[in-house]
C-alpha positions as a Markdown table, in Angstrom:
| # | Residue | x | y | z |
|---|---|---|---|---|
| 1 | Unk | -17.4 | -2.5 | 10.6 |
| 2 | Unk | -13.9 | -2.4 | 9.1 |
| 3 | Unk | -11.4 | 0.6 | 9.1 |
| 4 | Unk | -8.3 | 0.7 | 7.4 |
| 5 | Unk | -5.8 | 3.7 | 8.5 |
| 6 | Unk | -2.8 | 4.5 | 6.0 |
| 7 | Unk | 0.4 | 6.8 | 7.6 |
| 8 | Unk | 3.5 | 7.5 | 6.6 |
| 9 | Unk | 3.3 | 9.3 | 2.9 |
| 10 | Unk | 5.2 | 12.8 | 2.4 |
| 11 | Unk | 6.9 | 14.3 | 0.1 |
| 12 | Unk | 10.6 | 13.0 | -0.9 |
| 13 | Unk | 13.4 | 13.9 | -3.7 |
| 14 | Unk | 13.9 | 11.4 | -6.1 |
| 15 | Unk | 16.2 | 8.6 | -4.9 |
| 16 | Unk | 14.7 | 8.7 | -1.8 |
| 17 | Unk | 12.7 | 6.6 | 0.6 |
| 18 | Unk | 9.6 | 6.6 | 2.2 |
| 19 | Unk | 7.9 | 3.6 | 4.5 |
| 20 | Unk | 3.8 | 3.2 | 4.4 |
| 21 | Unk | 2.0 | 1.8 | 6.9 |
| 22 | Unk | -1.9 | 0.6 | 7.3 |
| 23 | Unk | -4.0 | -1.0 | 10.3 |
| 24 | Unk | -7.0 | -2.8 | 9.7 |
| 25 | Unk | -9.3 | -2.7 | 12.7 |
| 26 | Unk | -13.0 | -3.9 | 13.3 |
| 27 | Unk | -14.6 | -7.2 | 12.6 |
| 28 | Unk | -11.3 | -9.0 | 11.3 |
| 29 | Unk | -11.3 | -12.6 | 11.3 |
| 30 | Unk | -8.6 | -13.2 | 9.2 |
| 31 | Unk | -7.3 | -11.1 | 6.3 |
| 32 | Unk | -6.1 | -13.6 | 3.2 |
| 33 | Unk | -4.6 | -10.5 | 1.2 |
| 34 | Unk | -3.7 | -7.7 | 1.6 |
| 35 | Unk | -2.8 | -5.0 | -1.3 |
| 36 | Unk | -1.7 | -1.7 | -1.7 |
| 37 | Unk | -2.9 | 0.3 | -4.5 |
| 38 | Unk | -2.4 | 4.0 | -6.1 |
| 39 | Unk | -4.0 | 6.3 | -8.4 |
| 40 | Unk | -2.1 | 9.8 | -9.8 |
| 41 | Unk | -3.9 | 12.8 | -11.3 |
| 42 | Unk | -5.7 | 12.1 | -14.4 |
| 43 | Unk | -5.0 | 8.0 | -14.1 |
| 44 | Unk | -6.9 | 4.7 | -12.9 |
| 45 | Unk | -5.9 | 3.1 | -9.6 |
| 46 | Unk | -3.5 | 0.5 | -10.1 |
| 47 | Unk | -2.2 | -2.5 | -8.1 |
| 48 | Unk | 0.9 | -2.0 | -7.1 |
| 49 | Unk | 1.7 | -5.1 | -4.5 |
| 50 | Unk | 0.0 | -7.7 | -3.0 |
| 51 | Unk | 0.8 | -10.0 | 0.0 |
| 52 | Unk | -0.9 | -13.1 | 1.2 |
| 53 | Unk | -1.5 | -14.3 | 5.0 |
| 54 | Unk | 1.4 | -16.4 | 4.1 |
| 55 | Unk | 4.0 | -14.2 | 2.8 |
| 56 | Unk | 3.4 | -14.7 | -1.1 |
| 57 | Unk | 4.3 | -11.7 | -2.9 |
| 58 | Unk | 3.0 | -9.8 | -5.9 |
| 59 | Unk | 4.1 | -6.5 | -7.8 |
| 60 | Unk | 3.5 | -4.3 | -10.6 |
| 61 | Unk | 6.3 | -4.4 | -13.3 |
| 62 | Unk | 7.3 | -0.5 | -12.5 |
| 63 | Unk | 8.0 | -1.0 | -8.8 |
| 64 | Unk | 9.8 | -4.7 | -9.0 |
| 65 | Unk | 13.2 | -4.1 | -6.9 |
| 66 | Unk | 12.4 | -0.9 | -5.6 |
| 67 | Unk | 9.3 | -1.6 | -3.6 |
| 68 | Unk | 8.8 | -4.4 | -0.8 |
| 69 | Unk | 5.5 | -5.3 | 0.8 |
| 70 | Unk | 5.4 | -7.2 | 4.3 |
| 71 | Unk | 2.3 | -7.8 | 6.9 |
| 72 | Unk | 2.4 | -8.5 | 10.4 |
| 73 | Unk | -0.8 | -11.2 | 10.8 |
| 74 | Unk | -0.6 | -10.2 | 14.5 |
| 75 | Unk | -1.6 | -7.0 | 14.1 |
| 76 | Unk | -3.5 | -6.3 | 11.1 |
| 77 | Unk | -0.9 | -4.5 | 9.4 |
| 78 | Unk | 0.7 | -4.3 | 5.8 |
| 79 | Unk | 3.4 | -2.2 | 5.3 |
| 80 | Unk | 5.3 | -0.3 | 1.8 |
| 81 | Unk | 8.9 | 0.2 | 1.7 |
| 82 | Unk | 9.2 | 1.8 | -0.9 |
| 83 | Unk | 13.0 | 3.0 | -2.3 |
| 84 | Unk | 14.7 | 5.0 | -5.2 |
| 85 | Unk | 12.1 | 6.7 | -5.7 |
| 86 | Unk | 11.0 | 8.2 | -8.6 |
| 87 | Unk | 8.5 | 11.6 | -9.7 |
| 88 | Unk | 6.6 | 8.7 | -11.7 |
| 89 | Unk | 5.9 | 7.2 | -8.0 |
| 90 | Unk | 3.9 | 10.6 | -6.8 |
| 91 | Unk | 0.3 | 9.5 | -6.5 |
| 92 | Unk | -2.6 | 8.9 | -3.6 |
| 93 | Unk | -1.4 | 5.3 | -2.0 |
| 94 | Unk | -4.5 | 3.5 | -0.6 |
| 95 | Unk | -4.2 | 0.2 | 1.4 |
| 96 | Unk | -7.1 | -2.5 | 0.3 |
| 97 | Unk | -8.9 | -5.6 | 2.0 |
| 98 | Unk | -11.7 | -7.8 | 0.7 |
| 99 | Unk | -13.7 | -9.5 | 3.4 |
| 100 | Unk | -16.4 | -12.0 | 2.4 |
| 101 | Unk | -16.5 | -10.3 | -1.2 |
| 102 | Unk | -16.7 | -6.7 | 0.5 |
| 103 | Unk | -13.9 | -4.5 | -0.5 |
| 104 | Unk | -12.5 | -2.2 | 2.4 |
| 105 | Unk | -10.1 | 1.0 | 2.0 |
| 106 | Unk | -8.5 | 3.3 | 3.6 |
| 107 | Unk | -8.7 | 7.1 | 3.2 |
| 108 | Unk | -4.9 | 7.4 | 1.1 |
| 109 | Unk | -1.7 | 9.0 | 1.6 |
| 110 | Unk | -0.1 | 11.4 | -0.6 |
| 111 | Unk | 3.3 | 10.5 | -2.0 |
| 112 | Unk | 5.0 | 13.3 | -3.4 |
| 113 | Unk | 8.1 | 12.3 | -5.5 |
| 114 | Unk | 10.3 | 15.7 | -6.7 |
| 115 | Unk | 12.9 | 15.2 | -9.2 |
């Protein structure tokens, strides 16, 4: 069984900062991507970065050079840094895995931008 475990959402003025965090534990051979999505009130989820085992990068056009994805392989973990902040950025964040065409997710974190 696979968990994932999201931290580190809160609620922030705009401008401001906020680092997420997610473990994956369970039966983890080897995670090829890892993504981080979000969904506000009223909208779909959306992609909002990607990250491969080897470092390749991906992000949706509204969060380019504000928002940085990383992993550490070592420790089944992908990590959001996410900076200047906007009210447009409040929404449910939920880390995502796909494991031999399963798809695995956490349980969110609430990102509350105020402007």
């Amino acid at each position: 069984q696979v968990r994932l475990v999201e931290s580190g959402g809160g609620l922030v003025q705009a401008g401001g900062s906020l680092r997420l965090s997610c473990a994956a534990s369970g039966s983890i051979f080897s995670i090829n991507v890892m993504n981080w999505y979000r969904q506000a009130p009223g909208k779909q989820r959306e992609l909002v970065a990607a990250i491969t085992r080897g470092g390749s990068t991906n992000y949706v056009d509204s969060v380019k050079g504000r928002f940085t994805i990383s992993r550490d392989n070592a420790k089944n973990m992908v990590f959001l840094q996410m900076n200047s902040l906007k009210p447009e950025d409040t929404a449910v964040y939920y880390c995502n895995i796909i494991l031999l065409s399963a798809n695995y997710w956490g349980q969110g974190t609430q990102v509350t931008v105020s402007s």
